[in-house]
NUVEX-652723 format. One record per residue (C-alpha): residue in three letters; x, z, y. Coordinates in Angstrom, 2 decimals, decimal comma, padded with zeros to 5 digits, always signed. Layout:
# residues N
<pagu><res>ALA</res><xx>X</xx><zz>Z</zz><yy>Y</yy></pagu>
...
END
This chain:
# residues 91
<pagu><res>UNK</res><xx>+014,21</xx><zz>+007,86</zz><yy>-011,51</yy></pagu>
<pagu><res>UNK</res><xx>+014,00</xx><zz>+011,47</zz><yy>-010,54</yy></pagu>
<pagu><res>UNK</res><xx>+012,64</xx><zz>+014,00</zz><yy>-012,96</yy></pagu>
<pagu><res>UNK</res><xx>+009,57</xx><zz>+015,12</zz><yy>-010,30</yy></pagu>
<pagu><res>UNK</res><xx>+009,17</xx><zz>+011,95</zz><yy>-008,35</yy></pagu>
<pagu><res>UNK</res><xx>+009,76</xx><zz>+008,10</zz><yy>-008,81</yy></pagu>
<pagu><res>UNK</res><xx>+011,18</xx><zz>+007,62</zz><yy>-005,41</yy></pagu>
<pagu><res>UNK</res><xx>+012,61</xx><zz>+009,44</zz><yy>-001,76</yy></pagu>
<pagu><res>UNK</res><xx>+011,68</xx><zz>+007,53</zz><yy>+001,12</yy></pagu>
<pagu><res>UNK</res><xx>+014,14</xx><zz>+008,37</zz><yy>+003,91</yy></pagu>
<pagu><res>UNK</res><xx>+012,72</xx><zz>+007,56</zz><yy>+007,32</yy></pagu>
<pagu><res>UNK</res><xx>+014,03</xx><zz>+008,13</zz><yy>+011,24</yy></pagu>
<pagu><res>UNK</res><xx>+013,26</xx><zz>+009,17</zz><yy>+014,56</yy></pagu>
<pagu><res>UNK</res><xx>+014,61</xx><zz>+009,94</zz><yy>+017,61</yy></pagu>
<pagu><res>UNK</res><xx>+012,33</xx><zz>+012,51</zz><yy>+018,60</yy></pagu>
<pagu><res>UNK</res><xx>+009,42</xx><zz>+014,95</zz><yy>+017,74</yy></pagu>
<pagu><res>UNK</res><xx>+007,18</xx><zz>+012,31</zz><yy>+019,20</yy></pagu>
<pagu><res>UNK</res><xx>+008,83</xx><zz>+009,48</zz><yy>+016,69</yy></pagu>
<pagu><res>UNK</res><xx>+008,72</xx><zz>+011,96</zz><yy>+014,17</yy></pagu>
<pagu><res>UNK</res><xx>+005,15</xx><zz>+012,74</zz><yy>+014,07</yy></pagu>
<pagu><res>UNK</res><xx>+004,07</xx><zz>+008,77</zz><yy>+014,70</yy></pagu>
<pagu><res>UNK</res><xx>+006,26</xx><zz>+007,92</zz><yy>+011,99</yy></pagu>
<pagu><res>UNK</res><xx>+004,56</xx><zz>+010,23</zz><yy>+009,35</yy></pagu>
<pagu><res>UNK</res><xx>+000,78</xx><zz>+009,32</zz><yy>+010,70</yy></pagu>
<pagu><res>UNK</res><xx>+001,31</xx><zz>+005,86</zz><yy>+010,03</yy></pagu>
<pagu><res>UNK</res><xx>+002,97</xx><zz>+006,47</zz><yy>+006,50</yy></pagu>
<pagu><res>UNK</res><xx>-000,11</xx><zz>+008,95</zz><yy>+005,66</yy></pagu>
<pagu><res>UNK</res><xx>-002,69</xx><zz>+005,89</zz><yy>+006,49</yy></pagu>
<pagu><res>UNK</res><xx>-001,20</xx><zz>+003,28</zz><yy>+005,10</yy></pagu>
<pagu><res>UNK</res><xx>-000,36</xx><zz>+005,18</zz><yy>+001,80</yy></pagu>
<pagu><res>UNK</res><xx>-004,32</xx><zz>+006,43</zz><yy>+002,49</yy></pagu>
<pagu><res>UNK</res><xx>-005,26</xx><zz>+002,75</zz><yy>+002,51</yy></pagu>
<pagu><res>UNK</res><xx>-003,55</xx><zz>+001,65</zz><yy>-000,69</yy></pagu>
<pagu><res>UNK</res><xx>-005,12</xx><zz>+004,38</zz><yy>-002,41</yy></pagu>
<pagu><res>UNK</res><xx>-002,37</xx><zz>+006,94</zz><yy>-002,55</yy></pagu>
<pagu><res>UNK</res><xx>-003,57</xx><zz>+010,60</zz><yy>-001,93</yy></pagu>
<pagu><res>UNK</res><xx>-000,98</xx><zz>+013,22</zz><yy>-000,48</yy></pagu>
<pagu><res>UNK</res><xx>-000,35</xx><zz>+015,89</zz><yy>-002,54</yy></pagu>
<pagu><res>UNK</res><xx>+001,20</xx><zz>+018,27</zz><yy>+000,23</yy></pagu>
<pagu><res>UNK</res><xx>+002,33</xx><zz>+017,62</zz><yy>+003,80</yy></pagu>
<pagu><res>UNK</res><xx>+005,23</xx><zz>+019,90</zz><yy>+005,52</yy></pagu>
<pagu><res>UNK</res><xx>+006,71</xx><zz>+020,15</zz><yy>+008,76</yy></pagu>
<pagu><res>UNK</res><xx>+004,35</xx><zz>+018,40</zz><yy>+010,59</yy></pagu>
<pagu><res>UNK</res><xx>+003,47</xx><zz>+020,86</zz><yy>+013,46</yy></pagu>
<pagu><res>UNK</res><xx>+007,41</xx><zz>+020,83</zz><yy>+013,95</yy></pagu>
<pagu><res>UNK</res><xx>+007,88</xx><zz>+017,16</zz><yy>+013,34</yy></pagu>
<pagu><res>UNK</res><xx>+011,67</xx><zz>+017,96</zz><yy>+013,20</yy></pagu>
<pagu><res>UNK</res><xx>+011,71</xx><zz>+017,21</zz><yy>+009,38</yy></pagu>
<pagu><res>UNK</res><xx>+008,25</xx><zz>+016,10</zz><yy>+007,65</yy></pagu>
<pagu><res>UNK</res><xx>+008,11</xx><zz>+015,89</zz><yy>+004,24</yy></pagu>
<pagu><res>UNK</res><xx>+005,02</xx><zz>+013,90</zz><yy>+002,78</yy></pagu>
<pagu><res>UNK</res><xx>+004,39</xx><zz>+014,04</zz><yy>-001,07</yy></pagu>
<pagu><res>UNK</res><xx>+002,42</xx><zz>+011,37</zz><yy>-002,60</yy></pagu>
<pagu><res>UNK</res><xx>+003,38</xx><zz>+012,40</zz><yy>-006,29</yy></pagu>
<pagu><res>UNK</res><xx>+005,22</xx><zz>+008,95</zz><yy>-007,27</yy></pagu>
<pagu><res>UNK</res><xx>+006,70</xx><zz>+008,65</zz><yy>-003,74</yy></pagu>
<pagu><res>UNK</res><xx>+008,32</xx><zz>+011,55</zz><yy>-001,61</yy></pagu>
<pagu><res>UNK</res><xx>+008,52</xx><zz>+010,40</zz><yy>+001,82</yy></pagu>
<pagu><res>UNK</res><xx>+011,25</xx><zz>+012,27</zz><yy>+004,23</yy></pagu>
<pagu><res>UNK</res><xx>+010,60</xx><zz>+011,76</zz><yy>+008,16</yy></pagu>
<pagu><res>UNK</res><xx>+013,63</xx><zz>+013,26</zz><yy>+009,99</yy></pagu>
<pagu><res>UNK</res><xx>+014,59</xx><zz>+013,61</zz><yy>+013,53</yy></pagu>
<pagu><res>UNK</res><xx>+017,78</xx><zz>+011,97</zz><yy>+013,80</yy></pagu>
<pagu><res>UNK</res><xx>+019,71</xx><zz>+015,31</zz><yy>+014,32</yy></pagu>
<pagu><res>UNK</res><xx>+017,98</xx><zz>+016,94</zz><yy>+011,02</yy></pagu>
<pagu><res>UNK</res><xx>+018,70</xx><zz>+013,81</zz><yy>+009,00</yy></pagu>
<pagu><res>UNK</res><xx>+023,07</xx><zz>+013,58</zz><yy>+009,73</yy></pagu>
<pagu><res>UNK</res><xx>+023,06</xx><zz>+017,88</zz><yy>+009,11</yy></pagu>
<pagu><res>UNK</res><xx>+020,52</xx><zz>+017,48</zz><yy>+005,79</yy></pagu>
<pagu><res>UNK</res><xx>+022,50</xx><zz>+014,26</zz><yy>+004,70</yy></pagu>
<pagu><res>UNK</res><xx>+020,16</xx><zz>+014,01</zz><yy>+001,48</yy></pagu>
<pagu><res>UNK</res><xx>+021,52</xx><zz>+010,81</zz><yy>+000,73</yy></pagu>
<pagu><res>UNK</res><xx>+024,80</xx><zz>+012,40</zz><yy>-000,08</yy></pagu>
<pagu><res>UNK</res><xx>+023,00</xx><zz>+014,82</zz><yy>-001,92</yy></pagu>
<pagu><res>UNK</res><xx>+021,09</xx><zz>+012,06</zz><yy>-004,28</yy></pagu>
<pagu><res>UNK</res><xx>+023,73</xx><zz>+010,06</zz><yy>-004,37</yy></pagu>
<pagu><res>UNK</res><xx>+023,92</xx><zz>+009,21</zz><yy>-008,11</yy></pagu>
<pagu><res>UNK</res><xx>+020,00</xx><zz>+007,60</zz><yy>-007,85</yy></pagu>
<pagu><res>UNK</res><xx>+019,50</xx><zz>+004,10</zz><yy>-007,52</yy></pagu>
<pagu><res>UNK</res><xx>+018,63</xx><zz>+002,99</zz><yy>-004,26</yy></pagu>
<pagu><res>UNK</res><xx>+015,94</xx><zz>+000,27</zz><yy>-004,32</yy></pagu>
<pagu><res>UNK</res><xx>+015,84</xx><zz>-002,48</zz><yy>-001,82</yy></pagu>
<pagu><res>UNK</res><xx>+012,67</xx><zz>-002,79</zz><yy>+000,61</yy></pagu>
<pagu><res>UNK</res><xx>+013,51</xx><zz>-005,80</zz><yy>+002,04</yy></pagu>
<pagu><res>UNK</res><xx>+013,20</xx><zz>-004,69</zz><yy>+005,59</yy></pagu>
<pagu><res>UNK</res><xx>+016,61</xx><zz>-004,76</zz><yy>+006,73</yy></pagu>
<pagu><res>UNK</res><xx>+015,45</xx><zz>-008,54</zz><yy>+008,52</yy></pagu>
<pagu><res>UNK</res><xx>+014,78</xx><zz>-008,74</zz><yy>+012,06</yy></pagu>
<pagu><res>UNK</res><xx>+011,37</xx><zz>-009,91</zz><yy>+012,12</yy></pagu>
<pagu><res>UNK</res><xx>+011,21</xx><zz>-013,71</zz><yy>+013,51</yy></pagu>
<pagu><res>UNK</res><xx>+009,66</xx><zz>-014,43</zz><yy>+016,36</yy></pagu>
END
């Protein structure tokens, strides 16, 4: 656990366009569950958009920001816990 947040949710796009879909659908279905955002960054850009949630910091990077930013190397001593989506969905 980090001392201002519980987890860092890393997420990718390939584009702005990615980018910016990416962090809508984060924002409503965090909205749905009940979470309430805290602050929202970047999201004009949609290069890097950073979503706080309080418990949960999400992290939507275009590809490009995410390999020069390389926060996983930076919180590399934190746990990393499992979401269970690395399965191909079945058809």
């Amino acid at each position: 656990m980090l001392p201002f947040t519980d987890a860092f949710l890393l997420l990718t796009g390939r584009n702005e366009r990615q980018v910016a879909a990416i962090a809508d659908e984060v924002m409503d279905k965090l909205h749905e569950a009940g979470a309430k955002p805290l602050r929202r960054e970047g999201v004009s850009e949609a290069r890097w958009v950073l979503l706080d949630f309080g418990d949960i910091v999400v992290h939507v990077f275009h590809e490009e920001d995410r390999i020069y930013y390389s926060l996983e190397r930076l919180w590399s001593d934190c746990p990393v816990l499992p979401l269970g989506l690395d399965e191909a969905p079945s058809a």
